[in-house]
C-alpha positions in Angstrom: 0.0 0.0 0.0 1.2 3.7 -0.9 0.6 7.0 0.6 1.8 10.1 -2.6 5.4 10.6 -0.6 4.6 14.6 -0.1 2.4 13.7 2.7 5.5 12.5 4.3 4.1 9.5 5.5 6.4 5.7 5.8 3.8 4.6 3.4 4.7 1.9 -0.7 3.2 -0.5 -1.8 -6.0 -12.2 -10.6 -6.7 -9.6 -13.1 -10.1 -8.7 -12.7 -12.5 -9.8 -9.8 -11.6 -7.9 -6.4 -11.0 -10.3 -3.4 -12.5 -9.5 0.1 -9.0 -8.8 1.2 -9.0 -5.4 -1.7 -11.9 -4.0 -0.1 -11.5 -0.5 0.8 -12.8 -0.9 4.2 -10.2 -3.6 4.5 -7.3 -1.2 3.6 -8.5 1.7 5.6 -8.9 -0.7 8.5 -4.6 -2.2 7.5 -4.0 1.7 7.4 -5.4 2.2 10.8 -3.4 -0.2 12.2 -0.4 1.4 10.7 -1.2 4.4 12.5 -2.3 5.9 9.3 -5.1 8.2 8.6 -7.4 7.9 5.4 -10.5 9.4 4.0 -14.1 8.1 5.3 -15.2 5.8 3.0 -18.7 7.2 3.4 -17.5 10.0 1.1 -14.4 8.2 -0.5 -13.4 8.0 -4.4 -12.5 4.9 -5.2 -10.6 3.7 -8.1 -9.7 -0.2 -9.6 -7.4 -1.1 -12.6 -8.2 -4.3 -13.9 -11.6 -4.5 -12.6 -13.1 -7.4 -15.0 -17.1 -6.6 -14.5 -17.0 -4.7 -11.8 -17.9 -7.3 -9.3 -15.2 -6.3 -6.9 -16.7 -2.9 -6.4 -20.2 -3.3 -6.3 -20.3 -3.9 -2.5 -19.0 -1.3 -2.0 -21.0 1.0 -4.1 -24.3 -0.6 -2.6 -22.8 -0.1 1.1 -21.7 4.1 0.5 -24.1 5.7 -2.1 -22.2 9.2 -1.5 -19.0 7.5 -2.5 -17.5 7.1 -5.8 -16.6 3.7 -7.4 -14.7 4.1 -10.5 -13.2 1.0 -12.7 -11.1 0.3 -15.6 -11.0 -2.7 -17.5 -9.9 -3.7 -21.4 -12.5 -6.2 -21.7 -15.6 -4.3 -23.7 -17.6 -7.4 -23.0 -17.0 -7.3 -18.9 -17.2 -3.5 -18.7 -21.0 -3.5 -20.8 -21.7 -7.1 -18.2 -20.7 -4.7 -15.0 -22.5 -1.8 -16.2 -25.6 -3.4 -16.8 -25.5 -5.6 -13.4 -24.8 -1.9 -11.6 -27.9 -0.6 -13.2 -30.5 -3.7 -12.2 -29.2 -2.7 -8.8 -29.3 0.9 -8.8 -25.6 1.6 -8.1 -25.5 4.7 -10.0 -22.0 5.3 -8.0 -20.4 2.9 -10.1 -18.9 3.5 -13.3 -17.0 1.0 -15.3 -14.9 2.7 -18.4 -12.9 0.4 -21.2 -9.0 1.1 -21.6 -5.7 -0.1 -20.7 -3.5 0.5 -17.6 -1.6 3.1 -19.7 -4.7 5.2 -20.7 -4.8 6.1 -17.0 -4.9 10.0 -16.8 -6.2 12.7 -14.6 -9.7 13.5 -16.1 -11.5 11.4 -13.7 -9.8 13.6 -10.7 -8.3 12.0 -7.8 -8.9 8.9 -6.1 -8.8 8.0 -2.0 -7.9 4.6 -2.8 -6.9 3.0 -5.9 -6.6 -0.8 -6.3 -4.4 -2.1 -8.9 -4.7 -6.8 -8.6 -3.3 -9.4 -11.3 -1.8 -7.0 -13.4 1.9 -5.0 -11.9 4.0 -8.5 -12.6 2.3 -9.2 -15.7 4.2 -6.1 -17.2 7.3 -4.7 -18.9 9.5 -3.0 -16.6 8.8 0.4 -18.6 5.1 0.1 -18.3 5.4 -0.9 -14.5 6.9 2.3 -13.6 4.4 4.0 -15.8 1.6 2.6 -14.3 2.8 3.2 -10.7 3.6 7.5 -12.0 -0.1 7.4 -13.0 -1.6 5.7 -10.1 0.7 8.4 -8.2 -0.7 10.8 -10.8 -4.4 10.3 -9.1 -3.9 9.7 -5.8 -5.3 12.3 -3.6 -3.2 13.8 -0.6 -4.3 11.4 1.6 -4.6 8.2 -1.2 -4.1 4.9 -0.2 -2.7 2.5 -3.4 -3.3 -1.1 -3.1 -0.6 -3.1 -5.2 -0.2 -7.0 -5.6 3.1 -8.6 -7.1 5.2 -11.4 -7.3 8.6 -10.9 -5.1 11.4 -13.1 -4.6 12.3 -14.8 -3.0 8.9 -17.2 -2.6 7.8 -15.9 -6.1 10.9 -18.0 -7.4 9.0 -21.6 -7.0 6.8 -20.1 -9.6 10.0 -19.4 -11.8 11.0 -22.8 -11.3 7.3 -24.3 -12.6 7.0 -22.1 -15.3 10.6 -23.0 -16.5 9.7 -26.7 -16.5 6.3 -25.9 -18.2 8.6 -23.6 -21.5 11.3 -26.7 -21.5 8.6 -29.6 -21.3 6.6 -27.5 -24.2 9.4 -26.0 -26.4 8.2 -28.3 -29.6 4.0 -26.6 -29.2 2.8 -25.4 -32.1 -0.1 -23.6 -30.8 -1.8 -23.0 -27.8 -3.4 -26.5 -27.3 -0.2 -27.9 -27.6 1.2 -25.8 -25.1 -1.5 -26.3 -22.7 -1.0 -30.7 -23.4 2.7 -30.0 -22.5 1.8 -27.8 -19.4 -0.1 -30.2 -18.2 2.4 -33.4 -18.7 4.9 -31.0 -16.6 2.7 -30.3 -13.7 2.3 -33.9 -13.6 5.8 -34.3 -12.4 5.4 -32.0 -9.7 2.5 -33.9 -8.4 3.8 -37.0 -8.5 7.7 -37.0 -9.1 8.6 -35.1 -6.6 10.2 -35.9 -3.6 8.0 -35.8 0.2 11.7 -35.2 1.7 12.1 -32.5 -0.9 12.6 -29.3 1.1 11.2 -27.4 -1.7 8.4 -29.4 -2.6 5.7 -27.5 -0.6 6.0 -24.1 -2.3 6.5 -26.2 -5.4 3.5 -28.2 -5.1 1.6 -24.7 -4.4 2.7 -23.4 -7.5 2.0 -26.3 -9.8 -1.6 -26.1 -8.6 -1.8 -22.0 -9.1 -0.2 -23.2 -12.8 -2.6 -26.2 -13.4 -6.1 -23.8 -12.0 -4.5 -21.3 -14.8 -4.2 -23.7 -17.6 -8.0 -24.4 -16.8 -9.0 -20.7 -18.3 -7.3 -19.6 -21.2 -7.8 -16.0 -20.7 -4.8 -16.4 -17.5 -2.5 -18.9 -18.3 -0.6 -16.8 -20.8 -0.3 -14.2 -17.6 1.6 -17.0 -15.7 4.3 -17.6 -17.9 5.0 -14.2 -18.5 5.1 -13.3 -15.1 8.3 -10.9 -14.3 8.9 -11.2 -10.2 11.2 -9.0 -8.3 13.1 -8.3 -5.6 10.7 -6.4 -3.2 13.8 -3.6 -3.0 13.4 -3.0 -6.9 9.7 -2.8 -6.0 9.9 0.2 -3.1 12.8 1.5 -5.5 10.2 2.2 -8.8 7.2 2.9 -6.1 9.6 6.1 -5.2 10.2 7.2 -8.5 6.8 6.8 -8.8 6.6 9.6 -5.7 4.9 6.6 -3.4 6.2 5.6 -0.2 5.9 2.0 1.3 3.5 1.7 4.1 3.7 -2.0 4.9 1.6 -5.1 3.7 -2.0 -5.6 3.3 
């Protein structure tokens, strides 16, 4: 989570659907117990990157009708899905708009809390840091910025699986292919591994996060290109960025 650094607060840092554990009531409550002040969510702005149909945010909507729920998503199909399940409810706080993480600007204002899930490890280094400068961008003076990545060192079990999947599936042709081979891989995990292994637990918890992947073909391409980092490169671009690290949510 990230506070803009001007307040001079110690505050840093599966596409779509928003777990429980986004919730702004969730991070305001984290913040709290960081000692750190946010805005009322009664009255709050609230901003999510990579919201699929919205789902994530209608609670929220429903629960604060003075607030403002705001979300982005490429997917035409989810955004016209969310919109039309926010009408049927009445949550006319709640606007879903089509675009990318890089069409981010400031004509939608600021935001008290913006929530970014499945999406910062998915990306080039250069658009990382440009996402983070315009989530900075709309952050208001108090803002709190929710960001989920991979960091070594326990994001390097995934490297290790997703290596084996790529050398097991070199010779695919296409994606089914790929998938047949990823699958033959994970196998080995499952059953060629080791119980004395000291490894194989946060192996075997990969392979699984691989094998629910390869189930939906919109995410398993997300896996294998998956770029962790060291959580120090992390708090390094989040202060370029002009965020501070607050701790973990």
């Amino acid at each position: 989570m990230s506070y803009p650094a001007h307040t001079q607060r110690q505050a840093a840092a599966d596409p779509g659907r928003l777990a429980p554990s986004h919730s702004p009531a969730r991070l305001r409550a984290t913040a709290h117990l960081y000692g750190v002040d946010t805005v009322p969510l009664e009255n709050a702005r609230v901003l999510a990157i990579g919201c699929g149909d919205g789902a994530g945010l209608l609670p929220f909507a429903l629960a604060y009708p003075q607030a403002q729920a705001v979300g982005i998503d490429a997917s035409e199909a989810l955004v016209a899905r969310g919109t039309a399940a926010a009408q049927r409810l009445g949550a006319a706080n709640l606007q879903l708009y089509v675009g990318e993480a890089a069409d981010i600007g400031t004509q939608l204002g600021q935001f008290d809390y913006v929530i970014v899930t499945g999406l910062y490890s998915y990306l080039p280094a250069p658009a990382q840091q440009a996402l983070l400068q315009s989530c900075g961008q709309v952050l208001s003076p108090q803002g709190l910025l929710y960001l989920d990545s991979h960091v070594y060192p326990g994001a390097k079990s995934l490297e290790v699986v997703r290596d084996a999947i790529m050398l097991h599936g070199h010779a695919a042709k296409n994606d089914a292919e790929l998938r047949q081979s990823a699958t033959a891989a994970l196998s080995l995990f499952k059953e060629g591994m080791a119980a004395a292994n000291p490894h194989a637990s946060t192996l075997t918890a990969a392979a699984e996060q691989f094998a629910r992947a390869f189930g939906d073909t919109a995410s398993d391409a997300n896996l294998l290109a998956c770029n962790p980092t060291y959580f120090v490169e992390l708090a390094g671009v989040a202060a370029q960025a002009g965020l501070a690290y607050l701790g973990d949510a």
